[in-house]
C-alpha positions, 0 to 999 in steps of 0.5 A: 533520491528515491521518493515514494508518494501515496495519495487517495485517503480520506474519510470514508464511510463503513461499506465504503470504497478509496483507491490507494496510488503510491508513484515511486520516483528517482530510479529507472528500475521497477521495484522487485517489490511494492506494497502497502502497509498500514498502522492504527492508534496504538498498534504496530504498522502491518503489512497489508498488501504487496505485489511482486513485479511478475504480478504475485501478490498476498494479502493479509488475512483480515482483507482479503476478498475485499482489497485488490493490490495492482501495479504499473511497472514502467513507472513505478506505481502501485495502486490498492483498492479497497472495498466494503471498508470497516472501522477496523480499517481505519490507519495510516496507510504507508507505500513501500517498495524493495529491491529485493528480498535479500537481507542486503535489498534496499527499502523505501517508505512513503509518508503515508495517508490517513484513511479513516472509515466512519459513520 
């Protein structure tokens, strides 16, 4: 029953700015975890970034100083804005949501957006 919906990609040129929304539905519980991931041409998804519902977030090395991760727990949502955008950033960019950390904690996926960052 639980969906997650991600929204905001695009084409955006290198400098440029997008803001990132994922709504989860089909639950009345936040989410221990939500995040983003993204997966480029020939490479394996990576996480990108993930905020707990206390408000800990981490990011991936290679974005930090530049994405900024937040969430609005009553509804579920999480939203990533991303600044000064390289080609490198180009991916389909994926919501996800956890229960928890244990082996046993259930994992959502959304079906992605494409951002694609280029001249």
């Amino acid at each position: 029953q639980v969906q997650l919906v991600e929204s905001g990609g695009g084409l955006v040129q290198p400098g440029g700015s997008l803001r990132l929304s994922c709504e989860a539905s089909g639950t009345s519980y936040s989410f221990f975890r939500m995040g983003w991931y993204r997966q480029a041409p020939g490479k394996q998804r990576e996480l990108v970034a993930h905020i707990t519902t206390g408000g800990r977030t981490m990011y991936v090395d290679s974005v930090k100083g530049r994405f900024t991760i937040s969430r609005y727990n009553a509804e579920n949502t999480v939203f990533l804005e991303m600044n000064s955008l390289k080609p490198e950033d180009t991916a389909v960019y994926y919501c996800n949501a956890k229960t928890g950390l244990a082996m046993e904690a259930r994992d959502y996926w959304g079906q992605g957006t494409q951002v694609t960052v280029s001249s």
